[in-house]
KOLPARO-224962 format. One record per atom (N, C-alpha, C, O): x, y, z; residue in one letter. Coordinates in steps of 0.02 Angstrom, whole numbers, plus 32768, in hexadecimal, padded with zeros to 4 digits. Each point is the difference from the previous one (the first is absolute). Layout:
// KOLPARO-224962
XYZA/...
***
This chain:
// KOLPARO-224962
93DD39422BE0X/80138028803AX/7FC77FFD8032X/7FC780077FEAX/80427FF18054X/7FD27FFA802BX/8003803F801BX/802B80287FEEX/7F917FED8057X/7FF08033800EX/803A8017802DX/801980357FECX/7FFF7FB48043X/804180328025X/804780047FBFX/803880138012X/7FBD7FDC7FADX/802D80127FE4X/7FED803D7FDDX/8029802D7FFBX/7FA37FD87FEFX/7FDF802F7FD1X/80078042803FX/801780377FF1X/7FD57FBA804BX/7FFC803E8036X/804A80017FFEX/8001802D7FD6X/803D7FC78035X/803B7FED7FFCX/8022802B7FC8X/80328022800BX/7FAE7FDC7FB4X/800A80147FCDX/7FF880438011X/803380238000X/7F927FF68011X/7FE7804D8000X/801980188035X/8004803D7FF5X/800E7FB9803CX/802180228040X/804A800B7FD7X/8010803B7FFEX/801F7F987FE2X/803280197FC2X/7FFE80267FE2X/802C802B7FFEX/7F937FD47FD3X/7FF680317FC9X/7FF18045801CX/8012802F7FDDX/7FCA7FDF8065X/7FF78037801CX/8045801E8019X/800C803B7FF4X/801F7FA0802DX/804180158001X/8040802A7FE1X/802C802A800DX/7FB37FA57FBAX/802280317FBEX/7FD780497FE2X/801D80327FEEX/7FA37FC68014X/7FDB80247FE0X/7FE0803C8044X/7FE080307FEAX/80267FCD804BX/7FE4802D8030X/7FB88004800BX/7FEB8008803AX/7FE17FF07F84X/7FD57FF78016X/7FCF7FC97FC0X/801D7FEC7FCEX/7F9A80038040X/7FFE7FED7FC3X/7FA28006800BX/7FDC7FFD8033X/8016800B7F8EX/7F957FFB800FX/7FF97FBB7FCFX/80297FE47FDBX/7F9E80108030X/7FDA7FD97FBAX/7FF1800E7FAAX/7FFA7FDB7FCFX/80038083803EX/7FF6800D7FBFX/804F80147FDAX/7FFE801C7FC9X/80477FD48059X/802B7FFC7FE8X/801D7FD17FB7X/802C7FD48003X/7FB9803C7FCEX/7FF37FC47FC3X/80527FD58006X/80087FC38007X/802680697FF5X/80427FD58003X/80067FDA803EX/800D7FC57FF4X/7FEE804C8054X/7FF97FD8803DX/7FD87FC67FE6X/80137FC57FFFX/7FAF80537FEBX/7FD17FB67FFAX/800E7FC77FC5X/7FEF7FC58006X/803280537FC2X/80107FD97FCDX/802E7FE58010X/80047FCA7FE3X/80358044804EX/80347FD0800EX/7FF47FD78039X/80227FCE8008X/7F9C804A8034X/7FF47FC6802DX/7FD97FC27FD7X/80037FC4800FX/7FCF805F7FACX/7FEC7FAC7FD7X/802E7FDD7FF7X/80087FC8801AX/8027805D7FB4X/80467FDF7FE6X/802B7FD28029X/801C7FCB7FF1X/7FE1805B804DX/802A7FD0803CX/7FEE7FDF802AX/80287FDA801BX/7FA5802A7FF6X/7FBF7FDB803BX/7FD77FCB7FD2X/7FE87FCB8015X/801680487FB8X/7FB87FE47FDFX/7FD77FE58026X/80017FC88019X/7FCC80717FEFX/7FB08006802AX/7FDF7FC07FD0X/80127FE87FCAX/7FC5800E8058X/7FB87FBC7FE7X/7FD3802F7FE3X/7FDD7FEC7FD2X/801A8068804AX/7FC8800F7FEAX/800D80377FF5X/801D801D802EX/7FD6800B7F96X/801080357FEAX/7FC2801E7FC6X/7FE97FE47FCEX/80098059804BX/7FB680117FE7X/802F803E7FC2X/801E8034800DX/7FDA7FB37FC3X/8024802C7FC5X/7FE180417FE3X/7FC97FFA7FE4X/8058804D801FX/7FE6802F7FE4X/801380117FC5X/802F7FEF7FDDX/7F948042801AX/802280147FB0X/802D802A8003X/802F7FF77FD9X/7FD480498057X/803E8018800CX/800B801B805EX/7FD57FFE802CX/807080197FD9X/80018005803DX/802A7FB3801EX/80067FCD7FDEX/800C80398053X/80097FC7803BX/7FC87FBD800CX/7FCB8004801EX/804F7FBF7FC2X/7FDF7FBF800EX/7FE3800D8048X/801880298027X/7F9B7F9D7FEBX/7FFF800B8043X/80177FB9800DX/80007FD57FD4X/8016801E8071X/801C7FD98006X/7FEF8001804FX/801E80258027X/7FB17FB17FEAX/7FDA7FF4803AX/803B7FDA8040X/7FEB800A8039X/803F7FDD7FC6X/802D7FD18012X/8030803E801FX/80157FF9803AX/7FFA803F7FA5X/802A80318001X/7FE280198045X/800F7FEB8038X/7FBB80517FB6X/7FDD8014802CX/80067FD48037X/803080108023X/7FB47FC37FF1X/7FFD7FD78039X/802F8002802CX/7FFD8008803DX/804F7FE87F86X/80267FF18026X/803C80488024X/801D80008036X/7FE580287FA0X/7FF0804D801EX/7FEB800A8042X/80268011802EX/7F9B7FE37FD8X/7FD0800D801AX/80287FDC8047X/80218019802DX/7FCA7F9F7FC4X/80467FE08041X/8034800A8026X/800D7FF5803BX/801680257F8FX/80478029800FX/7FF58044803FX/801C80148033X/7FA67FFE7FA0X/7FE080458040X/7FFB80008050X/8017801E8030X/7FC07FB07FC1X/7FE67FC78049X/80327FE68015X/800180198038X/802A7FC77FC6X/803C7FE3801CX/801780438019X/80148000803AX/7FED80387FA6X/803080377FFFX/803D7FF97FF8X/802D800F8028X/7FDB7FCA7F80X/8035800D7FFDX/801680367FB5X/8034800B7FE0X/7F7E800E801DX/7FF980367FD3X/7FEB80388023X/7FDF7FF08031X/802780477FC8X/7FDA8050800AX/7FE9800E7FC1X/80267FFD7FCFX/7F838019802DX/7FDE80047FB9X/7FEA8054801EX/800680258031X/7FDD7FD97F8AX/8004805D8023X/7FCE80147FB9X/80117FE67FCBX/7FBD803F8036X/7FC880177FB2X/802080257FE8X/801D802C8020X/7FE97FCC7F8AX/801880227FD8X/7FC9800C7FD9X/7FD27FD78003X/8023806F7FC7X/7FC2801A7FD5X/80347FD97FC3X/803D7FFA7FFAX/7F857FEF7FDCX/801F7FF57FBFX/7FDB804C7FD7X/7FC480097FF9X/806980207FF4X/7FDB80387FEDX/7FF780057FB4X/7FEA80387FF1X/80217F9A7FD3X/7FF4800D7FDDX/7FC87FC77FEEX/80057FEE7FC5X/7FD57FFA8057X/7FCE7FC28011X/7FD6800A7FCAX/7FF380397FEFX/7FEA7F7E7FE1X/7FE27FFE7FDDX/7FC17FE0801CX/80067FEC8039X/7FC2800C7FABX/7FB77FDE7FFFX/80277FBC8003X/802A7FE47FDCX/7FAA800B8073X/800A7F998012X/80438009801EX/80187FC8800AX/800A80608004X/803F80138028X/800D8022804EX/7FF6803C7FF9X/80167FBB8034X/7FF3801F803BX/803680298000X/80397FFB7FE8X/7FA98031803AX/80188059800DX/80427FE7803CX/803B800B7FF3X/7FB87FDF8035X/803E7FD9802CX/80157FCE800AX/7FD37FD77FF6X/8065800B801EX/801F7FAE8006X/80288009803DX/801280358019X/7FF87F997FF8X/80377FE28045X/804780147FDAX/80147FEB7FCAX/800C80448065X/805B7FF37FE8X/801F7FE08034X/800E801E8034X/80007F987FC0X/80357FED8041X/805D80157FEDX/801D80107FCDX/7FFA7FE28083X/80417FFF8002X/80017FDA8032X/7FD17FEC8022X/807E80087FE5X/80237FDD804AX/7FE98028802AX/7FFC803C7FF3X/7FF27FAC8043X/7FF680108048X/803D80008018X/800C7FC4800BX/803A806D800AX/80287FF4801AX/801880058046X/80377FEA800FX/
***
């Protein structure tokens, strides 16, 4: 899958889903499953990171064809950040 498919993919999956973060373990295990990223930094628990993701997120923002907005992760462990990006459609 190339990169405007994988962005392609997630503007879909946000569709269905309304919104989506990185530390979403089911969001991220099915963009490996269905994208299969090149690079994937594996945890012991929690949400894979998946550098390719972020980025391309991140893109979606800048284009504006996402609205991201800070969410607290409030039950946050040690090596875990207290907040993350929540995107959605920009409609």
């Amino acid at each position: 899958m190339n990169k405007q498919e994988k962005k392609q993919w997630l503007i879909n999956y946000i569709k269905k889903q309304q919104h989506v973060d990185i530390f979403d373990e089911f969001f991220v295990d099915l963009y490996i499953a269905e994208c299969k990223p090149a690079n994937i930094k594996w945890r012991a628990y929690g949400a894979q990171y998946v550098p390719e993701l972020s980025r391309y997120l991140a893109e979606l923002y800048k284009e504006s064809v996402l609205k991201r907005y800070a969410i607290g992760l409030g039950n946050h462990q040690d090596g875990f950040p207290k907040w993350c990006y929540s995107y959605e459609l920009n409609q």
